[in-house]
VOBA-1610 file (N, C-alpha, C; in pm, whole numbers, padded with zeros to 5 digits, always signed):
BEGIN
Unk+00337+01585+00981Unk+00457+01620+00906Unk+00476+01529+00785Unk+00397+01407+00775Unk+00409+01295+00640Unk+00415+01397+00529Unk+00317+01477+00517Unk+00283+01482+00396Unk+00415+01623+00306Unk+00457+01713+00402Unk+00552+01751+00399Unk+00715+01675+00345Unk+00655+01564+00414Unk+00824+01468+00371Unk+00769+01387+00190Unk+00643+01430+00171Unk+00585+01320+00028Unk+00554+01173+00076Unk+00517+01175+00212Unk+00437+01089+00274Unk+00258+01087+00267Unk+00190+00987+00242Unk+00046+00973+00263Unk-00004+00920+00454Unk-00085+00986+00441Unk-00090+00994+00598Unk-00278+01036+00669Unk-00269+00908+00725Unk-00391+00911+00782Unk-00443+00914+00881Unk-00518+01032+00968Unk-00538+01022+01119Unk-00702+00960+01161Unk-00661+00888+01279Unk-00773+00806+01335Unk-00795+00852+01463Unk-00898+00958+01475Unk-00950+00964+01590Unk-00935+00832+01712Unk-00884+00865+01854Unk-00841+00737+01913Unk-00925+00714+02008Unk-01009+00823+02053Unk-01055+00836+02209Unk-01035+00996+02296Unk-01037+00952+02419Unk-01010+01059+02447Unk-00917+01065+02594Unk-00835+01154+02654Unk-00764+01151+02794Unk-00803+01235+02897Unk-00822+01156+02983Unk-00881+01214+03103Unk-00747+01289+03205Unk-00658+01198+03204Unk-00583+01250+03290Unk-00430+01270+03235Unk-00396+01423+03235Unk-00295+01469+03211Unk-00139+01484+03280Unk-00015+01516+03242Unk+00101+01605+03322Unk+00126+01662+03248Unk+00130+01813+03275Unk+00169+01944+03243Unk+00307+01928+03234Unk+00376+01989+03130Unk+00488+01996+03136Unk+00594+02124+03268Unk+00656+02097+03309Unk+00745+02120+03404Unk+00854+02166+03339Unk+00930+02292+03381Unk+01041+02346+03342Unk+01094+02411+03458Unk+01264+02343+03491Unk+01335+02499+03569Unk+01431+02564+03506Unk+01434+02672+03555Unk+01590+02758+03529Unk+01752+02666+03535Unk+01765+02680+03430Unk+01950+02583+03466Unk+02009+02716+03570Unk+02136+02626+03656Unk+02213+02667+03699Unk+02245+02820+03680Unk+02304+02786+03535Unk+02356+02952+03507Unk+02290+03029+03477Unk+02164+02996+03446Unk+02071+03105+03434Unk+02011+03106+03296Unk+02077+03025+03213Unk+02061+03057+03036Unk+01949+03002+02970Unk+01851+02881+02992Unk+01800+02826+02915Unk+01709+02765+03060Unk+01641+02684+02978Unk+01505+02601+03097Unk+01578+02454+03004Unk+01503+02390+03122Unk+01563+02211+03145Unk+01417+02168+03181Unk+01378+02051+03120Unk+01204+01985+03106Unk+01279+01942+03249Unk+01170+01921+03333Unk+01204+01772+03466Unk+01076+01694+03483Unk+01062+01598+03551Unk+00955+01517+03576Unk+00845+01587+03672Unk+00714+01567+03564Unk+00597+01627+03653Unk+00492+01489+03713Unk+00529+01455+03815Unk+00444+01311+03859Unk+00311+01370+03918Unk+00247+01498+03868Unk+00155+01533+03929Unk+00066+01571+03834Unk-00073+01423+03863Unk-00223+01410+03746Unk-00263+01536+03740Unk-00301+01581+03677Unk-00444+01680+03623Unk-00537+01615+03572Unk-00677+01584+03603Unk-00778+01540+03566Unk-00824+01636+03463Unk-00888+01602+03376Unk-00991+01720+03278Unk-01144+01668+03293Unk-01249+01710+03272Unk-01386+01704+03254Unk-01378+01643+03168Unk-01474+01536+03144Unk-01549+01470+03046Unk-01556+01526+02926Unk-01506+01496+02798Unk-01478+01375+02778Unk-01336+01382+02796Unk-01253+01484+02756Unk-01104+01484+02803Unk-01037+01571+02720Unk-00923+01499+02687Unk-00850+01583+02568Unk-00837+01474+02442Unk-00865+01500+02313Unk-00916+01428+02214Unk-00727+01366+02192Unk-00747+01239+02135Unk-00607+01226+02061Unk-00598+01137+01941Unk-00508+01048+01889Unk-00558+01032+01741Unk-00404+00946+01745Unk-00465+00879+01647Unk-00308+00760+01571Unk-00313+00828+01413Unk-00208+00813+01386Unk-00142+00813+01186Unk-00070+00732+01226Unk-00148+00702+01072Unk-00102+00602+00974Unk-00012+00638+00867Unk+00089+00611+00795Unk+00167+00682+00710Unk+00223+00584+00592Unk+00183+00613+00457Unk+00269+00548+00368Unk+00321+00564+00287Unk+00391+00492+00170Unk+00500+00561+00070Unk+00381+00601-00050Unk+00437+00706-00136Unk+00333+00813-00214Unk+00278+00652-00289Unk+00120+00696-00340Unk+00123+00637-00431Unk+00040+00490-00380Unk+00043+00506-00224Unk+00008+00355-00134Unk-00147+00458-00088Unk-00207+00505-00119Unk-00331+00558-00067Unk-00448+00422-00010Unk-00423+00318-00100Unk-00536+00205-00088Unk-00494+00185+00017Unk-00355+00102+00019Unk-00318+00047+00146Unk-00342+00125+00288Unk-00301+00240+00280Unk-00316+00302+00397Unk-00523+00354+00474Unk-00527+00366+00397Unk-00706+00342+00352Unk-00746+00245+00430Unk-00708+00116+00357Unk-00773+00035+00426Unk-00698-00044+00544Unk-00590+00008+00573Unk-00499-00038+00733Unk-00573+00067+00804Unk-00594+00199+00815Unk-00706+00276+00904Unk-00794+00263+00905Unk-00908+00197+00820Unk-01041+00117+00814Unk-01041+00017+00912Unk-00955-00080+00869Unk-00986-00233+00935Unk-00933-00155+01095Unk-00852-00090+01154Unk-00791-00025+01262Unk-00929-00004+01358Unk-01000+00102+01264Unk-01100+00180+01336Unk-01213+00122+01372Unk-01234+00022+01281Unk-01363-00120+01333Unk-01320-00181+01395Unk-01195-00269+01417Unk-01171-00346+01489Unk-01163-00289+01707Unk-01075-00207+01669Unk-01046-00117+01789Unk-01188-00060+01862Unk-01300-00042+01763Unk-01395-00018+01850Unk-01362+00111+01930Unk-01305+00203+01913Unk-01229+00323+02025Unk-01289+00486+01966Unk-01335+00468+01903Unk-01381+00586+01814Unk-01538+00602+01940Unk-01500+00755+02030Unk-01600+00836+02048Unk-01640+00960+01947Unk-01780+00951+01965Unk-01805+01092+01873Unk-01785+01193+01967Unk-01784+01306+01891Unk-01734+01465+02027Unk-01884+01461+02041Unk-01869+01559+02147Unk-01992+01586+02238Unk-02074+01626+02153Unk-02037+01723+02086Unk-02153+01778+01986Unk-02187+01753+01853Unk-02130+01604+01830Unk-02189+01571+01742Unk-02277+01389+01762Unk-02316+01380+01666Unk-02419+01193+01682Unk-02361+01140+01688Unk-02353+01023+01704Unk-02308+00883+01680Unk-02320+00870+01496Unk-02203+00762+01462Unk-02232+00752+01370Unk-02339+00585+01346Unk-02375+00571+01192Unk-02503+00467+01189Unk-02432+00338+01254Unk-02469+00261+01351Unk-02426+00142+01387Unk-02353+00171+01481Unk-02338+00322+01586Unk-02271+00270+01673Unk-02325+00312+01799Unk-02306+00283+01936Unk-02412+00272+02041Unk-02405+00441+02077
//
């Protein structure tokens, strides 16, 4: 949504999740609408999982900065899998 608001905005592949909760809904009382409730019950997924990702976001005009705060992020963190169907990138195991 950054870029909509005239935000710069950068996503970093994070990894991936193995284990999920489905969201949960009941009927209210009167009948009118659904109410979220707590689902304390895992769902595992297959290897590798479900992909997810960090943004980064900055004021227009900050492209460097944000650039290189998701650079130094993504080396340091070490957390970056490649998807299944694609390589590794150069330098990484």
């Amino acid at each position: 949504m950054g870029p909509y608001a005239g935000l710069t905005e950068v996503l970093i592949p994070a990894g991936y999740v193995r284990t999920v909760y489905d969201p949960v809904f009941v009927l209210s009382p009167d009948g009118k609408r659904y109410i979220a409730t707590n689902n304390n019950t895992p769902t595992t997924l297959p290897a590798p999982g479900l992909p997810f990702s960090l943004v980064f976001r900055a004021d227009p005009g900050r492209e460097d900065v944000i650039l290189k705060v998701a650079s130094a992020y993504q080396a340091a963190s070490k957390r970056r899998i490649p998807p299944p169907a694609y390589k590794p990138l150069p330098g990484e195991p």
